[in-house]
KEBA-524738 format. One record per atom (N, C-alpha, C, O, CB): residue number from 1; residue in three letters; chain; atom name; x, y, z. Coordinates in steps of 0.2 Angstrom, whole numbers, m for minus. Each point is the difference from the previous one (the first is absolute). Glycine has a CB too. Example, Ala and Ser with C-alpha at 12.3 -4.5 7.8 and 13.67 -1.06 7.14 Angstrom:
     n   res   chain   atom       x       y       z
     1   ALA       A      N      66     m28      39
     1   ALA       A     CA      m4       6       0
     1   ALA       A      C       4       6       0
     1   ALA       A      O       5      m1       3
     1   ALA       A     CB     m14      m5       3
     2   SER       A      N       7      11     m10
     2   SER       A     CA       4       6       1
     2   SER       A      C      m4       5       3
     2   SER       A      O       3       6       1
     2   SER       A     CB       3      m9     m11
***
This chain:
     n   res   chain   atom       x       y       z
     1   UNK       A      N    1776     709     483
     1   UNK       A     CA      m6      m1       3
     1   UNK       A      C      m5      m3      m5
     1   UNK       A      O      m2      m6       0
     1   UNK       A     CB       4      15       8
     2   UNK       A      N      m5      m5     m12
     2   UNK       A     CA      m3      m5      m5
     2   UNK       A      C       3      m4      m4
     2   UNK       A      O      m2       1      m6
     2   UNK       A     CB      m4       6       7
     3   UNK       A      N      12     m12      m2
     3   UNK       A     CA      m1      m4      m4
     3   UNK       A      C       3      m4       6
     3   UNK       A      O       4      m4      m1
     3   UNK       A     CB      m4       8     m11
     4   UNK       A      N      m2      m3      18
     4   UNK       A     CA       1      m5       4
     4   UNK       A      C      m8      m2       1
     4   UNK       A      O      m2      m6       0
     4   UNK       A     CB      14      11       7
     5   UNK       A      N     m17       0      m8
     5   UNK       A     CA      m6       0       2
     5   UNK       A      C      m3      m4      m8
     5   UNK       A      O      m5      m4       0
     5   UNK       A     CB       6      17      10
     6   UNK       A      N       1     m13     m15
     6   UNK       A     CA       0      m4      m7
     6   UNK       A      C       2      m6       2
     6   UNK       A      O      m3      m4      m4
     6   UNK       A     CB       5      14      m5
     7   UNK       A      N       2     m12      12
     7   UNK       A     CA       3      m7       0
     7   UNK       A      C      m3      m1       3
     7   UNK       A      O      m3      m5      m2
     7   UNK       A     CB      12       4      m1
     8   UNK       A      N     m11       3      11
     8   UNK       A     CA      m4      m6       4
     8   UNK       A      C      m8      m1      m3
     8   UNK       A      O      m3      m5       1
     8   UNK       A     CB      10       7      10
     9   UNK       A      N     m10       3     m15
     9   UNK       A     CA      m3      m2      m4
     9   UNK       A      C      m1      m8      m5
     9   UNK       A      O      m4      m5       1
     9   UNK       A     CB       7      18       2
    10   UNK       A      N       1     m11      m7
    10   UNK       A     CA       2      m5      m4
    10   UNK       A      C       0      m6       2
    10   UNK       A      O      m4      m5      m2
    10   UNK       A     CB       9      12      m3
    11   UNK       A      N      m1      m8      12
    11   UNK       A     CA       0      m5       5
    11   UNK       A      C      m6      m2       3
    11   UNK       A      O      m1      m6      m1
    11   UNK       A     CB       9      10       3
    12   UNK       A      N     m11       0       1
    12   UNK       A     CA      m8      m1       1
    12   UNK       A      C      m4      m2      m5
    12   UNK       A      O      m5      m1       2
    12   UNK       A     CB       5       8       6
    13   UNK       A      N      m1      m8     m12
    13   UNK       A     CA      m4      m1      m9
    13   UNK       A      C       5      m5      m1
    13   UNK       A      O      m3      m6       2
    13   UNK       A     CB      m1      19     m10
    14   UNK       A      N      11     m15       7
    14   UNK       A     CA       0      m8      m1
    14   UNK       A      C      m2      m4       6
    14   UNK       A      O      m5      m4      m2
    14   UNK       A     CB      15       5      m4
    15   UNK       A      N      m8      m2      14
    15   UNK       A     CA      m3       0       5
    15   UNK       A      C      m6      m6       1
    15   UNK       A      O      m1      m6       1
    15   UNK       A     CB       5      18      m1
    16   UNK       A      N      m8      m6      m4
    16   UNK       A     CA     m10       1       0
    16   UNK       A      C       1      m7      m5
    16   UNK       A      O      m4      m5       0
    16   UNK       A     CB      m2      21       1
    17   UNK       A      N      10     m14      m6
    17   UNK       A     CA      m3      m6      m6
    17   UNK       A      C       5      m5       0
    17   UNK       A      O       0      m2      m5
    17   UNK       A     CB      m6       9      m3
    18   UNK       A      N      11     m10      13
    18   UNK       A     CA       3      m5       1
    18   UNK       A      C      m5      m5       4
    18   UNK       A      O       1      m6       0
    18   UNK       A     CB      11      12      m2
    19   UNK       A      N     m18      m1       7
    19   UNK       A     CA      m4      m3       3
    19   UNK       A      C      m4      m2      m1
    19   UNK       A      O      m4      m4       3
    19   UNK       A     CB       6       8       2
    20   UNK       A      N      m3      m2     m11
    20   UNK       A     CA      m8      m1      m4
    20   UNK       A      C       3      m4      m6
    20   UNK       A      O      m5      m2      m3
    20   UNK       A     CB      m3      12       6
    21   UNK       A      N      13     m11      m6
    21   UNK       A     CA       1      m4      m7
    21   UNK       A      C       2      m8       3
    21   UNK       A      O      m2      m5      m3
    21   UNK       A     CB       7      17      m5
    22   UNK       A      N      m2     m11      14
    22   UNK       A     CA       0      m8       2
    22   UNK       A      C      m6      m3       0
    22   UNK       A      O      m2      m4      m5
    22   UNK       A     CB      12       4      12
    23   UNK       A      N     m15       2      m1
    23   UNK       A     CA      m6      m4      m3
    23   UNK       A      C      m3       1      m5
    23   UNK       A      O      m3      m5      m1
    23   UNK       A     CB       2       4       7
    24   UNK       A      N       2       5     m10
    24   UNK       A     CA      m2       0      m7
    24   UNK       A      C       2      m8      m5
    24   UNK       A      O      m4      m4      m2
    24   UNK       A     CB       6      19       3
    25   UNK       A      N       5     m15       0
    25   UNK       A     CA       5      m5      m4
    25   UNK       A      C      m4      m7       3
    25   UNK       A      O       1      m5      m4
    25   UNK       A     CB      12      14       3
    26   UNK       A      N     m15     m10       7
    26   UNK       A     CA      m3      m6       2
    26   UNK       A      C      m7      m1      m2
    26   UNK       A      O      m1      m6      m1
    26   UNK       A     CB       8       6      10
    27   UNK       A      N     m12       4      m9
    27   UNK       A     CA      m8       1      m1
    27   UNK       A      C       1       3      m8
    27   UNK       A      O      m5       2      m3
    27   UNK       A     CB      m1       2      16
    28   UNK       A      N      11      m5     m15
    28   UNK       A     CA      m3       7      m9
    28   UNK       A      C      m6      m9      m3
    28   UNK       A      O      m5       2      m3
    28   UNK       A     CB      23       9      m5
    29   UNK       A      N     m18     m15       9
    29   UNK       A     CA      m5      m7      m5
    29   UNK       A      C      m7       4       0
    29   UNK       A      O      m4       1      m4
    29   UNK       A     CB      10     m14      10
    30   UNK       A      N      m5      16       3
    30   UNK       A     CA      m8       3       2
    30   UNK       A      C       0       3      m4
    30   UNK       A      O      m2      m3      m5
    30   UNK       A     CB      m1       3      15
    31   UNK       A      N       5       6     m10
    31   UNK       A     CA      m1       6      m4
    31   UNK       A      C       0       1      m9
    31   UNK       A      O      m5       3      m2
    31   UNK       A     CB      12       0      13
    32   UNK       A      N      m3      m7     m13
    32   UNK       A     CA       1       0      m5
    32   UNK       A      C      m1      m7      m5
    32   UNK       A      O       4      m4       0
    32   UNK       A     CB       2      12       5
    33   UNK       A      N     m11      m9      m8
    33   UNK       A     CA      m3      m6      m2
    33   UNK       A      C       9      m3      m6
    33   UNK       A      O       3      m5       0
    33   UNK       A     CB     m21       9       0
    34   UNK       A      N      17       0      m2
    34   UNK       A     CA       7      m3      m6
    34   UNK       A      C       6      m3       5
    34   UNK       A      O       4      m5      m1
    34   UNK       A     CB      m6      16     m10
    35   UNK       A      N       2      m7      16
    35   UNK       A     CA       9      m6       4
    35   UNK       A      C      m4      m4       5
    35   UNK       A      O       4      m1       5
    35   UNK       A     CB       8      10      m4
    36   UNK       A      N     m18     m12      m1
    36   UNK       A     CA      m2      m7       2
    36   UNK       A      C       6      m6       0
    36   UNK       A      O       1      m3       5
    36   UNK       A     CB     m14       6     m10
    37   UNK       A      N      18      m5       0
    37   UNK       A     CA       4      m4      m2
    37   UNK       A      C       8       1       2
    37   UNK       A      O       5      m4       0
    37   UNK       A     CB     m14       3      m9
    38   UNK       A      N       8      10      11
    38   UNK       A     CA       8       3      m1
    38   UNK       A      C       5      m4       6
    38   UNK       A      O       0      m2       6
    38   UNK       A     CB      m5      16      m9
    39   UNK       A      N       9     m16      m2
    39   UNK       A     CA       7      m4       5
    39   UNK       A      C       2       6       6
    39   UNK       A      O      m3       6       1
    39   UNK       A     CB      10     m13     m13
    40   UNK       A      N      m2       4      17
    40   UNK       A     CA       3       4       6
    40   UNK       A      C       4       5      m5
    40   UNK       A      O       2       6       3
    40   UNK       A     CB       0     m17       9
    41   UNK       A      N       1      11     m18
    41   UNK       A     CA       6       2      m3
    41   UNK       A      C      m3      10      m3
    41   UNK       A      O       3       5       0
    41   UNK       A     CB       3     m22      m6
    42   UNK       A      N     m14      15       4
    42   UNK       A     CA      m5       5       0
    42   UNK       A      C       0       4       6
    42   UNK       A      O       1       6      m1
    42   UNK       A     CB      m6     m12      m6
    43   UNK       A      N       3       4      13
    43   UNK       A     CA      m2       3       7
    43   UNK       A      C       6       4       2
    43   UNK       A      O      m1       6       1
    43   UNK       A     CB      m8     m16       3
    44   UNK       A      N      16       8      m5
    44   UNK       A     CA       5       2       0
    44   UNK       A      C       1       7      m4
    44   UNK       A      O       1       6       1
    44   UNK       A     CB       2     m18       2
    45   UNK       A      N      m4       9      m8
    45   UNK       A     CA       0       8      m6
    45   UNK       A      C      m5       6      m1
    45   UNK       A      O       1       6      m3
    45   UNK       A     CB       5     m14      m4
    46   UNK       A      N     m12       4      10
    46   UNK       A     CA      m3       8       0
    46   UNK       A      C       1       2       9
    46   UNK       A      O      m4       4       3
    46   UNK       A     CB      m6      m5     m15
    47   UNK       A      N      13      m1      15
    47   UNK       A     CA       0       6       6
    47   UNK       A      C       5       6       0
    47   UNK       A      O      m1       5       4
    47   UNK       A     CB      m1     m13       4
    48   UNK       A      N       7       8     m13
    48   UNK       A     CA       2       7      m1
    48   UNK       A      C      m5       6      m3
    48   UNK       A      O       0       6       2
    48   UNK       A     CB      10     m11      m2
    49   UNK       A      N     m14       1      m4
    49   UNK       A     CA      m7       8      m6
    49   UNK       A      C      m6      m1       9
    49   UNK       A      O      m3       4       2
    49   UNK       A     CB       0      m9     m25
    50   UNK       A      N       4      m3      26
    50   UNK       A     CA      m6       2       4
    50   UNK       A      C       3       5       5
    50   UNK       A      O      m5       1       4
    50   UNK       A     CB      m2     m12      m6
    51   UNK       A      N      13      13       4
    51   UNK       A     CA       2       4       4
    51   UNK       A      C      m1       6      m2
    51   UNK       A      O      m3       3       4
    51   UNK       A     CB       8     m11      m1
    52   UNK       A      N      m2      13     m10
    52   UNK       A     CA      m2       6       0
    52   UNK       A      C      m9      m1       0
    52   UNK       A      O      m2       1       5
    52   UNK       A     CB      15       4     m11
    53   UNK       A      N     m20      m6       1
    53   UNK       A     CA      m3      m3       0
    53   UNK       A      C      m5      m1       4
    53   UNK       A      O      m6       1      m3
    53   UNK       A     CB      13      m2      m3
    54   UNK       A      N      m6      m1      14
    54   UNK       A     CA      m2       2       4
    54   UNK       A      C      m8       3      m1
    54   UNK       A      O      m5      m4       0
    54   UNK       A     CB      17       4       4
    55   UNK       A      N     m12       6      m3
    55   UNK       A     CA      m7       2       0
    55   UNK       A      C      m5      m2      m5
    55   UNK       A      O      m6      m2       2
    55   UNK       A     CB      10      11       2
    56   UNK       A      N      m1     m11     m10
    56   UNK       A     CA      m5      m2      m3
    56   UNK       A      C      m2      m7      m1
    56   UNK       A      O      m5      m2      m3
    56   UNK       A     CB       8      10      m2
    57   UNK       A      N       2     m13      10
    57   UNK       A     CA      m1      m5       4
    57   UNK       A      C      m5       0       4
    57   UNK       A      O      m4      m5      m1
    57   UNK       A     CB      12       4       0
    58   UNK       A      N      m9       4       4
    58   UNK       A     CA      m6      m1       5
    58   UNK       A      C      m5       3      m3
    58   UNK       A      O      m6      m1       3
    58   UNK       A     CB      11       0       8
    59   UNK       A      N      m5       5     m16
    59   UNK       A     CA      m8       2      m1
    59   UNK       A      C      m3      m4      m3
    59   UNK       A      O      m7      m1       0
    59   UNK       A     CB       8      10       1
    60   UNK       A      N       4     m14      m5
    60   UNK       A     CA      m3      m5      m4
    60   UNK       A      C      m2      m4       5
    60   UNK       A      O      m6      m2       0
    60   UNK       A     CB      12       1     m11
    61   UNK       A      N      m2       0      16
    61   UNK       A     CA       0      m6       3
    61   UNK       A      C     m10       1       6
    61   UNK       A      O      m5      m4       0
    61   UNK       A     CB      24       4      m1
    62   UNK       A      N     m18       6       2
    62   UNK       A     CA      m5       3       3
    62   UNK       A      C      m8       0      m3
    62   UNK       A      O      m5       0       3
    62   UNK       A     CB      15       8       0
    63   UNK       A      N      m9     m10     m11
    63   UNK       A     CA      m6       1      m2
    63   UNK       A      C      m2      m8      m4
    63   UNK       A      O      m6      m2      m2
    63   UNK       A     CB       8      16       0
    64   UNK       A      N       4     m18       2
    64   UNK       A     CA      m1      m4       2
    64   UNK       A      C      m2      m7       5
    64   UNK       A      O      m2      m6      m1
    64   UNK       A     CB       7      13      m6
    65   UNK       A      N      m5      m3      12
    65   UNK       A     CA      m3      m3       7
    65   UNK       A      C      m7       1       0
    65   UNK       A      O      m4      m4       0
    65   UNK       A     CB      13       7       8
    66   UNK       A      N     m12       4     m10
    66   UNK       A     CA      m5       2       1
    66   UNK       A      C      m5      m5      m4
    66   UNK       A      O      m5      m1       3
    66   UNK       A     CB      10      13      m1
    67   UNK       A      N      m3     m14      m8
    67   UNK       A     CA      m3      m5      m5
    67   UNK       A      C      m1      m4       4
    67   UNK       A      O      m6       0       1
    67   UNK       A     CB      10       1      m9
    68   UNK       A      N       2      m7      12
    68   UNK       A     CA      m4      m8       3
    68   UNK       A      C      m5       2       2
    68   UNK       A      O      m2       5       2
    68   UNK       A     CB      10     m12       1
    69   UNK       A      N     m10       2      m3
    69   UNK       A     CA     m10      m1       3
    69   UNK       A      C       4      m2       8
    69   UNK       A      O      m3      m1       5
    69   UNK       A     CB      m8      m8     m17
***
């Protein structure tokens, strides 16, 4: 029972950040001034860190909105 209850866990936490690292991987230019230039070969390799990573994805991402005018 619980490592059934640990794995869907786990499941739910990749999940969450497979949903949030793809748009990440398309928008990171916004977010991130330094990959303005990044090839498709970049956007590809960080969606596995942006998959565990996740939460601290959107808070950057979160306080970054708050900035545009």
């Amino acid at each position: 029972m619980n490592a059934v209850l640990v794995v869907q866990l786990i499941t739910a936490y990749l999940a969450v950040g497979l949903v949030c690292a793809l748009p990440f991987a398309v928008l990171v230019q916004r977010l991130e001034p330094s990959a303005r230039d990044a090839s498709p070969l970049f956007r590809v390799l960080i969606v596995p860190g942006a998959v565990l990573l996740w939460p601290v994805i959107l808070r950057r991402a979160a306080r970054s909105l708050r900035r545009v005018p």
